[in-house]
N, C-alpha and C positions, 0 to 999 in steps of 0.2 A: 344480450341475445345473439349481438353477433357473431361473440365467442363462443357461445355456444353451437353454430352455424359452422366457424372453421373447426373446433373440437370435432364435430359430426364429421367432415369432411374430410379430417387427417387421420380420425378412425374408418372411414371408408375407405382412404389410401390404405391404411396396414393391413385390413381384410380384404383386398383385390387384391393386390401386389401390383403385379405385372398389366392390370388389364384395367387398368384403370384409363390407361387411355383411350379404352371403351366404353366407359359409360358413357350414355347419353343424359343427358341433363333439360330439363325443358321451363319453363318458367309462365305464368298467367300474373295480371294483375286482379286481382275479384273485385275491385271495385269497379275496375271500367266494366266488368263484363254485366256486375248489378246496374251500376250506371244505365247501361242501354239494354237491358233486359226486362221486355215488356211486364212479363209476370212481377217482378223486384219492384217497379214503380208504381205499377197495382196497389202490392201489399204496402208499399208506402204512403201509398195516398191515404188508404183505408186508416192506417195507424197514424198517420198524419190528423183525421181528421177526426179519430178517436179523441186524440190527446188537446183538438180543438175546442172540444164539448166535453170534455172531464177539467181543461183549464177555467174554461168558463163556466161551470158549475163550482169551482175552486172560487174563484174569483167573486161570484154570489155571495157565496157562505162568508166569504172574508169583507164583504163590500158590506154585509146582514151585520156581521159582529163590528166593523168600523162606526159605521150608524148606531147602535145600542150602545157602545163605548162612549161617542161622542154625547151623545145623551145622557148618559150617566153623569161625564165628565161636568158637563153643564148643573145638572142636577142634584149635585150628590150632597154640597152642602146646605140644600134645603130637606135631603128623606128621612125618613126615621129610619131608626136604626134598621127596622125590620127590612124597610125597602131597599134600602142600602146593600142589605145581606144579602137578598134575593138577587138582585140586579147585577152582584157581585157571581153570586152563584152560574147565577145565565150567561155572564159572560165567558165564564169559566168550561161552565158547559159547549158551548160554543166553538172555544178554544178547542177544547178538544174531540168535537165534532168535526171542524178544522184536521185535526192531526190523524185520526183515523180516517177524513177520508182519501187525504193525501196518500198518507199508507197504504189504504185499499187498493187505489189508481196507481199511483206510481214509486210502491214502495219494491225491497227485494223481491217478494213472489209475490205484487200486487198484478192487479188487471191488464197493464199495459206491457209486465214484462208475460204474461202468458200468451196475450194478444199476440204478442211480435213472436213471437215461438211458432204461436197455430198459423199466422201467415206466414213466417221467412223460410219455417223449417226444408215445405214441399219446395219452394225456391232452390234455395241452400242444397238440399237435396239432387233438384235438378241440373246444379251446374255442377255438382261434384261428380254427379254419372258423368258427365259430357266429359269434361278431364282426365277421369278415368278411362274413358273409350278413347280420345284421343292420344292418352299416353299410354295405351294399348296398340294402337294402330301405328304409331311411331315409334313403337318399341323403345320407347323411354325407361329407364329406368331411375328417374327420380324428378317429379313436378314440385318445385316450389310455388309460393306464393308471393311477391315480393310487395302488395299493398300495404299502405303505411310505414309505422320505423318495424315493423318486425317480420322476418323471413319466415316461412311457414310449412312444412314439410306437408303437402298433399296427396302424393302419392309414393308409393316403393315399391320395388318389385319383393316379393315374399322372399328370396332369396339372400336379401341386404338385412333380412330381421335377425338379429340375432340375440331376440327376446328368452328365448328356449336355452341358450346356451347363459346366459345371466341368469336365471333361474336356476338351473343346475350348479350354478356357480353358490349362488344364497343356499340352496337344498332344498328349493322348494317347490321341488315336484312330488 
């Protein structure tokens, strides 16, 4: 990523030239600023306490299917065949009672990742306006992100895009 980061940067030398020693450059951490931002801890808590009451309905079902196993386990070589089958079956069932509802709650587009979407988004949202108004107001033209191992381009001024001109370059306008 990071090379990716100086590539960006020695192609934004070759498209300024001379004025580069004009840009301004500005930089945020988004984690400090979720860290201490009332609404961020909110939706944490909420998602927090989601995933407190889907683990422990998790933990039911799998404490429900330990029990009936264990019982089995105890009983198996006194049941006839028939009860044997069944008791096999229900565990099975079970099992995969277990495994859908893991998935429902906390699979790729289960319950907890649209949860964290419907509450982080308005968040998310609201510190990216701020950023932007602030790298507005300081006439910045370019806000990174420097939280975690990866640098993160947040803002640009439309003038550094030169999306339109790689496009013409493919033919694919």
């Amino acid at each position: 990523m990071k090379k990716l980061i100086l590539l960006f940067f020695g192609g934004l030398f070759i498209l300024s030239g001379n004025s580069f020693a004009q840009l301004k450059i500005g930089y945020v951490d988004s984690n400090t600023i979720m860290d201490n931002l009332p609404d961020a801890q909110d939706a944490r808590q909420k998602l927090d306490a989601l995933i407190q009451d889907w683990q422990k309905e998790l933990g039911d079902l799998q404490a429900q299917w330990q029990t009936k196993y264990d019982d089995y386990q105890k009983r198996k070589l006194i049941m006839t065949d028939q009860t044997r089958s069944d008791m096999e079956a229900e565990l099975v069932k079970l099992e995969q009672q277990i495994a859908d509802y893991r998935e429902k709650k906390f699979g790729t587009n289960g319950e907890l990742f649209q949860k964290q979407d419907e509450l982080m988004k308005p968040v998310q949202n609201k510190v990216f306006n701020a950023i932007q108004d602030v790298a507005k107001e300081e006439d910045l033209d370019f806000v990174l992100d420097k939280s975690g191992d990866n640098t993160l381009l947040l803002f640009a001024k439309d003038q550094y895009d030169i999306t339109p001109q790689v496009m013409d370059k493919l033919k694919l306008k």
